[in-house]
C-alpha positions as CSV (number, residue, x, y, z in Angstrom):
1,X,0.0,0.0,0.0
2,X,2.2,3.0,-1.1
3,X,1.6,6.5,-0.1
4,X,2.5,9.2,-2.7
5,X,2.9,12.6,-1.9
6,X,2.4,15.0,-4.6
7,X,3.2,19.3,-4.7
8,X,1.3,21.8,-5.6
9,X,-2.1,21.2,-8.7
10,X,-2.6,24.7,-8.9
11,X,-5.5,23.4,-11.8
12,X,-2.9,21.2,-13.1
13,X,-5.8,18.9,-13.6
14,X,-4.9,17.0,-17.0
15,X,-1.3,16.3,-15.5
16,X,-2.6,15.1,-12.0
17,X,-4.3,12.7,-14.2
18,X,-1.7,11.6,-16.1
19,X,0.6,11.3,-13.1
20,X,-2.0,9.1,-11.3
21,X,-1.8,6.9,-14.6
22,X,2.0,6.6,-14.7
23,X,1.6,5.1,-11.1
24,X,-1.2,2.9,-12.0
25,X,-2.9,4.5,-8.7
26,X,-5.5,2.5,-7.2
27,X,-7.4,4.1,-4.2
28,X,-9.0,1.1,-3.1
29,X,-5.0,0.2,-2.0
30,X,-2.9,3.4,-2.2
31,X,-3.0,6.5,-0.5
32,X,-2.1,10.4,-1.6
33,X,-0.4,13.0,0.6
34,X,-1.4,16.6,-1.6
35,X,0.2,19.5,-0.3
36,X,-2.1,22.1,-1.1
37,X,-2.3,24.7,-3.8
38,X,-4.8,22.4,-5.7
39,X,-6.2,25.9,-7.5
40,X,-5.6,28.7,-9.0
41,X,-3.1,29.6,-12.2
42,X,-3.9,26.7,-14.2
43,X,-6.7,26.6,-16.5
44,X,-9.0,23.8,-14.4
45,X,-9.6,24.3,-11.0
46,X,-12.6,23.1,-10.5
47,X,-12.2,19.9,-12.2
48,X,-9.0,19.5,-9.5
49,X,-11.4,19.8,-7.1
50,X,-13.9,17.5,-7.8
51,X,-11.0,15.1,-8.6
52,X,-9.4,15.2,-5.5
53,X,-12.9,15.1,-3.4
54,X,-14.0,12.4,-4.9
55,X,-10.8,10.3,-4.4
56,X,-12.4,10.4,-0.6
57,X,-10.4,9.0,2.6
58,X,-7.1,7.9,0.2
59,X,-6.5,11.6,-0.2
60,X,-4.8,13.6,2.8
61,X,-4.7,17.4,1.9
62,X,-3.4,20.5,3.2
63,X,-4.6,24.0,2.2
64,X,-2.0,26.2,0.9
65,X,-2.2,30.2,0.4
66,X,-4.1,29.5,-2.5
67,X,-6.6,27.6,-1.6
68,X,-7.2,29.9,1.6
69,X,-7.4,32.8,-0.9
70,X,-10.3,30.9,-2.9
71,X,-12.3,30.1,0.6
72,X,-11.4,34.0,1.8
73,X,-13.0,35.5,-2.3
74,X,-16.0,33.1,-2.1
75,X,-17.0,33.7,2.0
76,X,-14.5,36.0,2.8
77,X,-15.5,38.8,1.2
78,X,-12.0,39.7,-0.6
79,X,-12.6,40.1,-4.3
80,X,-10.6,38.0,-6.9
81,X,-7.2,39.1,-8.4
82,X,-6.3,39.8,-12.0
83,X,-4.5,36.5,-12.3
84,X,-7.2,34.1,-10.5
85,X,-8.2,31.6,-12.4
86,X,-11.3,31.1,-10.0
87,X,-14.3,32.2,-11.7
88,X,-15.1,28.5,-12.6
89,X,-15.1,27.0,-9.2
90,X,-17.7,30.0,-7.8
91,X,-19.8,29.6,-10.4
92,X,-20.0,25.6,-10.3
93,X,-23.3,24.3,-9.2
94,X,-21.6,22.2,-6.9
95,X,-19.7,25.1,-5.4
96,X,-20.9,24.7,-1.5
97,X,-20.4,20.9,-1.4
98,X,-17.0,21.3,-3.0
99,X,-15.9,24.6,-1.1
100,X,-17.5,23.2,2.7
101,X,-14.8,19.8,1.6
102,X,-12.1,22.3,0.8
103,X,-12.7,24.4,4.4
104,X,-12.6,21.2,6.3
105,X,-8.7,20.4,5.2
106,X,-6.2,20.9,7.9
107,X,-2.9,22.6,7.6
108,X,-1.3,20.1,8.8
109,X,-1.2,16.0,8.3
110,X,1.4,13.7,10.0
111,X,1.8,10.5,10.5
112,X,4.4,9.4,13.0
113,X,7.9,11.7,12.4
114,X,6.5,12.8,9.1
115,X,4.9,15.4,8.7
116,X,3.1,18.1,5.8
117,X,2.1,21.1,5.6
118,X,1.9,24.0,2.6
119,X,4.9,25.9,3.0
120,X,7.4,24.3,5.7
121,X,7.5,23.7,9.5
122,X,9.9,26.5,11.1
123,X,12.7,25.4,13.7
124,X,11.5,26.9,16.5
125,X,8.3,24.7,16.3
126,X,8.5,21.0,17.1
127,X,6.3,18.7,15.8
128,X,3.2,18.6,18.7
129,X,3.5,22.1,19.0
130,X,3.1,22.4,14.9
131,X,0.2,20.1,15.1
132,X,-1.3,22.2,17.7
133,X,-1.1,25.5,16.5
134,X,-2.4,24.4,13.2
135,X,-5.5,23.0,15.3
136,X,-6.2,26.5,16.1
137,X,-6.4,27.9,12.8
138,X,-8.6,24.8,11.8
139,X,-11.0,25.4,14.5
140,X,-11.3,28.7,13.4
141,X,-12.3,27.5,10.1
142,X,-14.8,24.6,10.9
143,X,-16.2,27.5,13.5
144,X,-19.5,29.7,13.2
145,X,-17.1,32.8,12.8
146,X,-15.3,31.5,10.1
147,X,-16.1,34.1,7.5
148,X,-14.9,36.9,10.3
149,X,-11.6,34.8,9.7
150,X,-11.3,34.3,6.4
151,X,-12.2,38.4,6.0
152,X,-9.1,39.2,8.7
153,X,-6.7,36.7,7.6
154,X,-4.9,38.9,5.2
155,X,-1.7,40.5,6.2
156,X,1.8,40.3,6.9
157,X,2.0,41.8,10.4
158,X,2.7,40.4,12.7
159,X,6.1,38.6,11.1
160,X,7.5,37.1,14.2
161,X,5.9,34.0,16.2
162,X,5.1,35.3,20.4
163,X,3.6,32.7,22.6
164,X,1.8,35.6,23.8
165,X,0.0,36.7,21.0
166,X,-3.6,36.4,21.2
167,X,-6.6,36.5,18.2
168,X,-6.5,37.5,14.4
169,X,-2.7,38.0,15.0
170,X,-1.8,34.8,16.8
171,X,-4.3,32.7,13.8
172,X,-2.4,35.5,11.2
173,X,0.9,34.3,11.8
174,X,0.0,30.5,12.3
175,X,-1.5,30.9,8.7
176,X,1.4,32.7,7.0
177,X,4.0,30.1,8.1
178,X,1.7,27.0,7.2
179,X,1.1,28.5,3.7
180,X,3.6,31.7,3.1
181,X,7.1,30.7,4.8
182,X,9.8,30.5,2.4
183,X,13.0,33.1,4.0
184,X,13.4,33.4,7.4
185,X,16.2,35.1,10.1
186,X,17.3,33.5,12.9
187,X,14.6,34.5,15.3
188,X,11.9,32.8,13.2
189,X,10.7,36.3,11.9
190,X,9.1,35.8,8.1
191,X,9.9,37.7,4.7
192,X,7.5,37.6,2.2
193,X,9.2,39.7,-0.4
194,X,11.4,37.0,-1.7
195,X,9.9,34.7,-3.7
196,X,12.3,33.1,-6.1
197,X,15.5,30.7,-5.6
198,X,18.0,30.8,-2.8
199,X,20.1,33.9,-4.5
200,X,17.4,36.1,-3.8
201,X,17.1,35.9,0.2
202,X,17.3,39.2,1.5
203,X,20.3,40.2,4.0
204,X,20.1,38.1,7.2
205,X,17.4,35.5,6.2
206,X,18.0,31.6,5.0
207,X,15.9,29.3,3.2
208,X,13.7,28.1,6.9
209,X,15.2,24.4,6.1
210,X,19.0,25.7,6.3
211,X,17.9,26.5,10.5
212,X,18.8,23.4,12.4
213,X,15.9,21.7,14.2
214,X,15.4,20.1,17.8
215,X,13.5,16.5,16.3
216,X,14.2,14.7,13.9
217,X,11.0,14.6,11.7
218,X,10.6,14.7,8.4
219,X,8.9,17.4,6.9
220,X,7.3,17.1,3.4
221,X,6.6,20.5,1.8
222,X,5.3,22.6,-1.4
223,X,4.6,25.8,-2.3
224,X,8.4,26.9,-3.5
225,X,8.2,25.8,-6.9
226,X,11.6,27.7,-8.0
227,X,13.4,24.6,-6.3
228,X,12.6,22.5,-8.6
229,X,12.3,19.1,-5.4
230,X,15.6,20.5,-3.7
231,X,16.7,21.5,-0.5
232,X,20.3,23.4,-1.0
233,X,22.3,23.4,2.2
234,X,19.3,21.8,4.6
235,X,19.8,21.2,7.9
236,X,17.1,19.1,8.5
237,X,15.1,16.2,6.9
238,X,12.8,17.9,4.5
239,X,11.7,17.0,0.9
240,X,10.0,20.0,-1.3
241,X,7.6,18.5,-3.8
242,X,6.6,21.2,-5.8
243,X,8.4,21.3,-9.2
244,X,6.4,23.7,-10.6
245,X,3.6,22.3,-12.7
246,X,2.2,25.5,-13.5
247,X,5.0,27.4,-14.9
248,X,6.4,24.4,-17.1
249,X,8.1,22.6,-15.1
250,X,6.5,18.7,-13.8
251,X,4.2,17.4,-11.7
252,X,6.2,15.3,-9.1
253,X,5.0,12.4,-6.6
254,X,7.4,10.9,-4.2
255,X,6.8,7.4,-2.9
256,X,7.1,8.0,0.9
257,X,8.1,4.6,1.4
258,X,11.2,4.1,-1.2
259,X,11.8,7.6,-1.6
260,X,11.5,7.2,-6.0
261,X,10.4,10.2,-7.5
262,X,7.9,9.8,-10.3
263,X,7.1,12.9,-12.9
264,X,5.2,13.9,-15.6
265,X,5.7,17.4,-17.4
266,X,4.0,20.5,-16.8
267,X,0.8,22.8,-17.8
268,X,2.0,24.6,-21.1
């Protein structure tokens, strides 16, 4: 019974496809890890979605930034951007069943020392506390004041983790590093202006998987498609999956269990 995990659909839906194919994927045996980012960009969203719902219990899925931004345009009250590729999904006649599925995925899955999120697990958190501070934001979600949250998420203040911090800031920087983290200093603090490689980190901030970590877990990850499955210079046991389907690139699944990587190419 293998378990693939697989980066970022972003409406890569014709290459999911094809991916699944090349494994000869069965969901009545195997299992998929998805590490969010199943919309947005590519040209079909929606049929991502309904792929990936109807898979059922053989699919574990994380949200990523875009995904948030999809629940935040269609109950959130933020309006769509000029590249969304959204329109389809909110005007789907299946929209609530597929968008209630889509607000009920963690931030988080694990199972034992591995664990996945969107963007990375930071240093300074270990793995319970990970798992319990994405619990929060998920609450939030599956909660009656889950528009309020989806309206407040936005924002890049405040950039450092505090114990101490309390409300839409706490659940604001919880989100960010789930779904946002690519650069960090040595305090844990966030940049969100870099967005590229490793040559364009700003002055005092590393890639977050070049910080040393306290466990030993391994951290599966997507989001970061400029690199391409690699982890230059990490300092800890973590495997990036997305390989950038949407800009060209390939889709990528790794076999959690032999550690093979299996591709197909990219949306062109």
């Amino acid at each position: 019974m293998p378990t693939y995990a697989i980066g970022d659909l972003q409406g890569c839906h014709a290459e999911f496809v094809a991916l699944l194919e090349r494994l000869s994927f069965d969901p009545r045996r195997d299992r998929l890890w998805l590490a969010g980012d199943l919309v947005n960009r590519g040209p079909a969203s929606l049929d991502c979605l309904r792929e990936v719902m109807a898979l059922g219990e053989c699919a574990e899925v994380v949200l990523g930034n875009h995904d948030l931004h999809l629940l935040a345009v269609a109950r959130g009250g933020a309006g769509l951007k000029r590249k969304d590729t959204l329109a389809a999904i909110l005007e789907a006649p299946d929209r609530e069943a597929l968008l209630d599925w889509l607000q009920s995925r963690p931030l988080l899955v694990r199972r034992g020392e591995t664990l996945m999120t969107h963007a990375g697990v930071p240093p300074h958190w270990e793995a319970d506390q990970a798992e319990r501070l994405a619990g929060e934001v998920e609450a939030c979600l599956s909660g009656e004041r889950a528009g309020d949250f989806l309206e407040r998420m936005y924002g890049n203040e405040p950039s450092c983790w505090r114990e101490d911090l309390e409300g839409i800031e706490r659940q604001r920087v919880i989100v960010n590093t789930f779904t946002r983290m690519r650069f960090i200093d040595a305090e844990g603090c966030l940049d969100f202006a870099a967005k590229e490689g490793l040559d364009s980190a700003p002055d005092g901030f590393a890639p977050w998987f070049q910080f040393a970590r306290r466990d030993r877990v391994r951290l599966l990850f997507g989001h970061w498609a400029a690199l391409q499955g690699h982890t230059p210079g990490s300092r800890v046991n973590a495997e990036a999956l997305d390989t950038g389907c949407v800009w060209g690139g390939e889709l990528t699944a790794l076999n959690l269990e032999t550690g093979e990587r299996i591709s197909v190419p990219g949306w062109r």
